[in-house]
C-alpha positions in Angstrom: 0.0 0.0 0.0 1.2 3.2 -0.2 2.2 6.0 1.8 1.5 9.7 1.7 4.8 10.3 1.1 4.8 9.0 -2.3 2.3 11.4 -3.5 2.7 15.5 -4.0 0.9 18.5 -3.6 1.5 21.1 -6.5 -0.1 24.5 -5.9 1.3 27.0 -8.7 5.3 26.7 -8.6 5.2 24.6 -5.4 6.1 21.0 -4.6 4.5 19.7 -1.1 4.1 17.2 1.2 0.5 16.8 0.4 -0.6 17.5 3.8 -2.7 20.5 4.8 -3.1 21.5 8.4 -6.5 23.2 9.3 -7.1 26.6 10.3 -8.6 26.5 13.7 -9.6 29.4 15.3 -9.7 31.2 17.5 -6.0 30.8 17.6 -5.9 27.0 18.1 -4.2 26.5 14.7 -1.8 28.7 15.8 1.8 30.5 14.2 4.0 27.4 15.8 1.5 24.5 14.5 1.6 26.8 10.8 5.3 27.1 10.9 5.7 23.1 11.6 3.6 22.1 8.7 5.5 24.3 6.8 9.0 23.4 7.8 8.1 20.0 7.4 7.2 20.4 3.6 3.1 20.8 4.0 1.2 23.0 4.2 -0.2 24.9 7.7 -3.0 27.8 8.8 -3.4 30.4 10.8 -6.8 31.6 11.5 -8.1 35.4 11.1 -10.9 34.2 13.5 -11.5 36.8 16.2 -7.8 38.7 14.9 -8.0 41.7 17.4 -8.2 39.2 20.7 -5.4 37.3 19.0 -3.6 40.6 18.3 -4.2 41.8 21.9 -2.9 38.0 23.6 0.1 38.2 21.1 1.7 41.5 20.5 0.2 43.1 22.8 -1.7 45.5 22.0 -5.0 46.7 23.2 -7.8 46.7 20.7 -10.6 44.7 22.6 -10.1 47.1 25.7 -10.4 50.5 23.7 -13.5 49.0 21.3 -15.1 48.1 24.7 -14.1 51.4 26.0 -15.7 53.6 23.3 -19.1 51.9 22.5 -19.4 50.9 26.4 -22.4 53.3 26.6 -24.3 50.9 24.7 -23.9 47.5 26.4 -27.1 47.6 27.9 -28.8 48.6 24.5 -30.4 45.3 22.7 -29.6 47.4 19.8 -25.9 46.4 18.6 -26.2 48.6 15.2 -23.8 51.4 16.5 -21.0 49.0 17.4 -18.3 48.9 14.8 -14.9 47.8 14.0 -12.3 50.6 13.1 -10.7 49.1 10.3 -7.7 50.6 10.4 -7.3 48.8 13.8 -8.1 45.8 12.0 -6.4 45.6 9.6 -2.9 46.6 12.0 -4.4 43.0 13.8 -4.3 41.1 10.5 -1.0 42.8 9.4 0.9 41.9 13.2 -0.2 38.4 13.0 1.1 37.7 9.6 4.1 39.3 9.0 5.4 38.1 12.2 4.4 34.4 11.5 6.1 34.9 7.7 9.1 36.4 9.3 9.8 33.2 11.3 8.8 30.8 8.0 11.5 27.9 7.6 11.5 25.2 5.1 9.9 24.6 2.0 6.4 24.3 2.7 3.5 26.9 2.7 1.7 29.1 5.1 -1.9 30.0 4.3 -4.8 32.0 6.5 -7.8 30.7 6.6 -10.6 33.8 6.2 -14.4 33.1 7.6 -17.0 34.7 5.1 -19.5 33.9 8.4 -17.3 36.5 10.5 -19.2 39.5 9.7 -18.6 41.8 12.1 -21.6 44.2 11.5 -19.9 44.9 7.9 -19.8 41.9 5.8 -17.9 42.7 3.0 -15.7 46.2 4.3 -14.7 43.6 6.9 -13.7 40.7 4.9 -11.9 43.3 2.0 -9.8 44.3 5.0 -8.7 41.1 6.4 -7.9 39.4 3.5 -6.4 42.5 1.8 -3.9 42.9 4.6 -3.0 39.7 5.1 -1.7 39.6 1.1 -0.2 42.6 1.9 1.9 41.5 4.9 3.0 38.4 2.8 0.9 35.5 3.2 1.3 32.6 0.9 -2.5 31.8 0.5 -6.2 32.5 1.7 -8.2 29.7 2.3 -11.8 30.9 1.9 -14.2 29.1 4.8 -17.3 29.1 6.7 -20.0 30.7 3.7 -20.2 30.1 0.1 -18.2 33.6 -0.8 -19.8 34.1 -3.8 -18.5 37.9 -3.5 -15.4 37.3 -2.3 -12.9 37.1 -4.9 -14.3 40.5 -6.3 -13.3 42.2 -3.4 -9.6 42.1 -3.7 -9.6 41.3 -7.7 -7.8 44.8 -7.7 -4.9 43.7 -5.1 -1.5 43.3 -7.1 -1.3 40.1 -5.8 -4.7 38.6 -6.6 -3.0 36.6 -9.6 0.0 35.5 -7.6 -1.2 33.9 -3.8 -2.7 31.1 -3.5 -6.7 31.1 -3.3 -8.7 28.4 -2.2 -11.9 27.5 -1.2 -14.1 24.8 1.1 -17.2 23.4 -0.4 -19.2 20.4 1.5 -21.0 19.4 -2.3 -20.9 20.2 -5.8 -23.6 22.8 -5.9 -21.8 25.3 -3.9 -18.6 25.0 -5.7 -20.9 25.2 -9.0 -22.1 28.3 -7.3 -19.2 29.8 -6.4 -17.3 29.6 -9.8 -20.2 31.0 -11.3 -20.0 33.6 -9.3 -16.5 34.3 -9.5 -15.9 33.8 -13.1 -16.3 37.5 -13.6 -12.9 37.9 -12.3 -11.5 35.4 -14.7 -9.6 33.5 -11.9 -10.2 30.1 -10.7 -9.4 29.2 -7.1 -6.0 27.3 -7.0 -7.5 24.6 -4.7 -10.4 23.2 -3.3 -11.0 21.4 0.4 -14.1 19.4 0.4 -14.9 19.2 3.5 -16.9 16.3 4.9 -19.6 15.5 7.7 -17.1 14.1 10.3 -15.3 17.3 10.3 -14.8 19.6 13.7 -16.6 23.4 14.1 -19.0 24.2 11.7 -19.9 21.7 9.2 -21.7 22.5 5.7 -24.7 20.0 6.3 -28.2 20.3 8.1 -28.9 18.1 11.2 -29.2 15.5 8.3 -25.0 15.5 7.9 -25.7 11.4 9.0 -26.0 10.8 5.5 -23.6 12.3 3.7 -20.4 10.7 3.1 -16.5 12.1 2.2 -15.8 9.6 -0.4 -18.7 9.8 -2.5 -19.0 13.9 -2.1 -15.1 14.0 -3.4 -15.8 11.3 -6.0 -18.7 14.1 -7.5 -16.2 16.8 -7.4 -13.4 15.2 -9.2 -16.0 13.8 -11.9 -17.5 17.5 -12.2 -13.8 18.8 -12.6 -13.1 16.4 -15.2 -16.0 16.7 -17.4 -15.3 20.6 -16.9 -11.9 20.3 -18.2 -10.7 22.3 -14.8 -7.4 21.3 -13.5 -8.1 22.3 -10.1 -5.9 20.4 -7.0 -8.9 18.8 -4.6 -7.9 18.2 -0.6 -10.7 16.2 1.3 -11.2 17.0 4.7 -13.0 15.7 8.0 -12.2 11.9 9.5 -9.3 11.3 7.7 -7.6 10.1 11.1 -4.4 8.2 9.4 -2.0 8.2 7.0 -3.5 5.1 5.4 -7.2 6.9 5.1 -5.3 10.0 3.3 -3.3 7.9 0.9 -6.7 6.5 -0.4 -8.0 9.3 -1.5 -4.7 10.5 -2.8 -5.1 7.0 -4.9 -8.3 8.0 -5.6 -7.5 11.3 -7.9 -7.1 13.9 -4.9 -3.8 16.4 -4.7 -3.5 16.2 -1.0 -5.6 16.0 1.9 -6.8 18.1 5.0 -6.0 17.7 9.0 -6.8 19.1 11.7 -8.4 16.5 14.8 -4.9 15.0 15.6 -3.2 18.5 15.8 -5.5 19.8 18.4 -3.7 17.5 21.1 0.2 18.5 19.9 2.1 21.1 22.1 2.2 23.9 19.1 -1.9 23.7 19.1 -3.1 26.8 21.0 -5.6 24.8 23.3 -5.1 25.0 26.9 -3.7 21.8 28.5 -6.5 21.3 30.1 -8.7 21.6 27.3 -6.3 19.1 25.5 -6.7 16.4 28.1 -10.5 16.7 27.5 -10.0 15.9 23.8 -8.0 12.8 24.9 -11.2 11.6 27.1 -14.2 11.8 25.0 -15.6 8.9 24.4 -17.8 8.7 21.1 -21.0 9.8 22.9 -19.9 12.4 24.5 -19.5 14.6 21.3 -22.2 15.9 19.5 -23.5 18.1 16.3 -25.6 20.9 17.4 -27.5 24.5 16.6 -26.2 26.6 19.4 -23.7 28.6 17.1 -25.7 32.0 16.3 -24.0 31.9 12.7 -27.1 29.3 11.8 -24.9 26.7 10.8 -25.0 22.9 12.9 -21.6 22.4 14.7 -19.8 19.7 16.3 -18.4 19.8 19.8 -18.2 18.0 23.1 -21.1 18.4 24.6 -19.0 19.0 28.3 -17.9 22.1 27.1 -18.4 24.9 29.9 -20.3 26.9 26.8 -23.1 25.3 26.2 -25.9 27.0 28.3 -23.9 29.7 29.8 -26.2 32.5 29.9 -23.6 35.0 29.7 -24.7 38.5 29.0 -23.8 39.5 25.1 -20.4 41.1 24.5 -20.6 42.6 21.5 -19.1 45.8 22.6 -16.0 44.3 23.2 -16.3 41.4 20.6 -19.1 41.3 18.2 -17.5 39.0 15.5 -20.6 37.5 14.4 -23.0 41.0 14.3 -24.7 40.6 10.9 -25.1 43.5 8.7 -27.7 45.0 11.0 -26.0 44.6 14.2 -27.9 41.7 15.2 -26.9 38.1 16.5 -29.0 35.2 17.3 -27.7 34.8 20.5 -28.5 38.3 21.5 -32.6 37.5 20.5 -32.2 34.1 22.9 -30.4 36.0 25.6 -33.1 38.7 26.1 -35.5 36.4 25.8 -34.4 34.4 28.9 -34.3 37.5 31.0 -37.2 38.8 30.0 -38.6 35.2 31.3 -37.2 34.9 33.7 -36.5 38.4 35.7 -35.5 38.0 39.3 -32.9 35.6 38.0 -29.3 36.7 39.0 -28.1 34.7 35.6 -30.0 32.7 33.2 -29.7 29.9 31.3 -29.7 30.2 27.1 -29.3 26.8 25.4 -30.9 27.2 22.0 -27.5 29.9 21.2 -24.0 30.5 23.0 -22.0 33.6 22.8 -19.6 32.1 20.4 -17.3 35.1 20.4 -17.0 35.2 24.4 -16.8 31.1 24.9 -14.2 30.9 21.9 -12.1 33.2 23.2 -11.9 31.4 26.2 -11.6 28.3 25.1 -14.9 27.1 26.4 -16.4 25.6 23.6 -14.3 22.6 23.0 -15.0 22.2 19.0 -13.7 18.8 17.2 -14.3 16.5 14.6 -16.4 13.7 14.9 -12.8 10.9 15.5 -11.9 12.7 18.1 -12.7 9.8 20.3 -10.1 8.0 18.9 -7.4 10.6 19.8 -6.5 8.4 23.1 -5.4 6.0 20.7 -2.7 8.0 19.3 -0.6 8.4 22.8 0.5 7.0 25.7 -1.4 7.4 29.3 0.8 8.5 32.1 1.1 7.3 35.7 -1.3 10.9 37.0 -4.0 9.6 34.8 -2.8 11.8 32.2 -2.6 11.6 28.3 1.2 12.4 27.0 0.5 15.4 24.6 2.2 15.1 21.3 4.4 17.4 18.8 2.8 18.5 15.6 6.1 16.2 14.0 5.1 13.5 15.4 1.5 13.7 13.8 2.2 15.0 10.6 5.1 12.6 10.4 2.4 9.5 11.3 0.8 11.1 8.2 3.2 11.3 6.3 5.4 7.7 6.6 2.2 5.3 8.2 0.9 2.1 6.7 -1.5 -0.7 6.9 -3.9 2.1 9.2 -1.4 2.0 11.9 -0.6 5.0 14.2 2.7 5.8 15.7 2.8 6.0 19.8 5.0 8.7 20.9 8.7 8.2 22.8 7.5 8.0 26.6 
């Protein structure tokens, strides 16, 4: 049988390991988990996910404190219209978090950003233009368009000088939306220079109802390749979601895909931005105790473990500080479930809201513990130590596993 490692990833002038780490925010795929997949001849993501908290924790500076500070008057208005991001402050965010992961960039591998069309941030598109525009700017080897179809999104920086020359991909869960989203975009006369097709098993959002049960990787990548083909569009393909060993990724590299996408087994390494903690509770899940639900207030199902301190935490809305996922009215589902609790329940010193979560205030602190579906299988991968405790593992180890395994078998760690 054979091994990843006999197969390569060819994106434009460049020759990879045909393994692609996932961008996980907010800040879990972070610039030491990017920089490893890189060094080691793949290719890795940072995420733009919430990129002013990540500015503030990493360089230190203070954008979530002065945005609270100036629209604090309004935190007990349901009304979130007024509340805006300065986008020169965001794009300074974007522009930090790049250029210093580029500047440390070693090896021959690729680092890419992945950009959320479902970040909205009370201004869809001025929001997205900004990110994505600044993180070309500050030297980023590729965008990696996620979470929404993005049927807009190549128009907004078809004016950048390096819209012909960075890699631009997109994720697509079935045919029709990547039918829709070259239709969309063939005004610009580019093509995206990859494609993830990500699957039901995968971790965060999915692209799937409730129904996701019956979808299945291998036949959704089997009807992009064969739409490709009878297209005449040369355009590299990268499966993504349950593909939990090198073995599972060199089948569908036999099967007619360039490479393949990863992201469960890097959320226990040492470079992956999860607490420790958090980590060990990846290690104990068992296969019931994660689950797909509706919480997140972007209206798309997403998978989690269903321990995670978020869910039901009726914690007032912090948009003044946050507000990632305002729509273009300044409003957010979770804000319409909050209110609705207190209004039901007023003498209550907190409520309870489990139909939403504030996604913005539970990602940033790491409370809703996202993952893909395998995750139960992650205390398979490593040892257990005397304390009870699961030995965490470098993001070498994993995407060597990938790389070099056979015969479905998974490399245990050096005690």
């Amino acid at each position: 049988m054979k091994r990843v490692d006999d197969f390569r990833l060819r994106l434009g002038k460049h020759e990879l390991v045909p393994i692609m780490i996932g961008g996980m925010g907010v800040d879990i795929s972070t610039a030491d988990l990017a920089l490893e997949a890189a060094r080691l001849g793949g290719v890795g993501h940072i995420s733009d996910a919430m990129i002013n908290t990540v500015s503030d924790r990493r360089y230190e500076t203070k954008h979530v404190k002065e945005k609270l500070a100036l629209y604090k008057y309004n935190v007990q208005n349901e009304d979130k219209s007024p509340v805006k991001f300065d986008l020169g402050r965001l794009e300074e965010a974007t522009r930090l978090h790049v250029e210093a992961t580029m500047r440390r960039k070693q090896g021959n591998g690729l680092v890419f950003i992945n950009c959320m069309e479902k970040l909205t941030m009370n201004a869809p598109k001025e929001t997205l233009k900004v990110r994505m525009t600044a993180a070309m700017d500050s030297g980023i080897d590729g965008i990696t368009l996620a979470a929404g179809l993005h049927l807009g999104s190549f128009a907004l920086i078809e004016d950048h000088p390096r819209f012909r020359d960075v890699q631009l991909g997109i994720i697509v869960s079935s045919v029709r939306a990547l039918q829709l989203f070259l239709k969309k975009s063939a005004r610009t006369n580019r093509l995206p220079d990859y494609i993830v097709v990500e699957g039901p098993l995968a971790g965060g959002h999915l692209g799937f109802g409730m129904d996701w049960a019956q979808y299945d990787l291998a036949t959704i990548v089997a009807e992009v390749l064969q739409y490709l083909r009878d297209e005449n569009l040369n355009i590299p393909v990268l499966p993504a979601g349950g593909i939990f060993t090198g073995s599972d990724a060199a089948g569908f590299l036999e099967m007619g895909a360039a490479g393949v996408q990863v992201a469960t087994r890097f959320t226990v390494t040492s470079e992956c931005g999860l607490p420790d903690a958090a980590k060990q509770e990846y290690f104990k899940a068992d296969e019931d105790d994660i689950e797909v639900n509706q919480i997140s207030p972007t209206g798309y199902p997403m998978r989690m473990i269903k321990s995670s301190p978020g869910i039901g935490d009726g914690i007032r809305p912090n948009c003044e500080a946050y507000g990632y996922l305002l729509d273009a009215n300044g409003k957010c589902a979770y804000i319409t479930s909050y209110n609705r609790e207190v209004a039901a329940h007023p003498e209550a010193r907190k409520v309870k809201v489990w139909d939403k979560t504030c996604l913005c205030t539970h990602m940033r602190n790491f409370e809703i513990w996202t993952c893909g579906h395998l995750t139960y299988r992650l205390k398979d991968t490593t040892l257990k130590l005397e304390d009870g405790r699961y030995q965490v593992l470098s993001a070498e180890h994993v995407f060597k596993d990938y790389q070099f395994s056979t015969d479905n078998k998974i490399a245990l760690p050096t005690p």
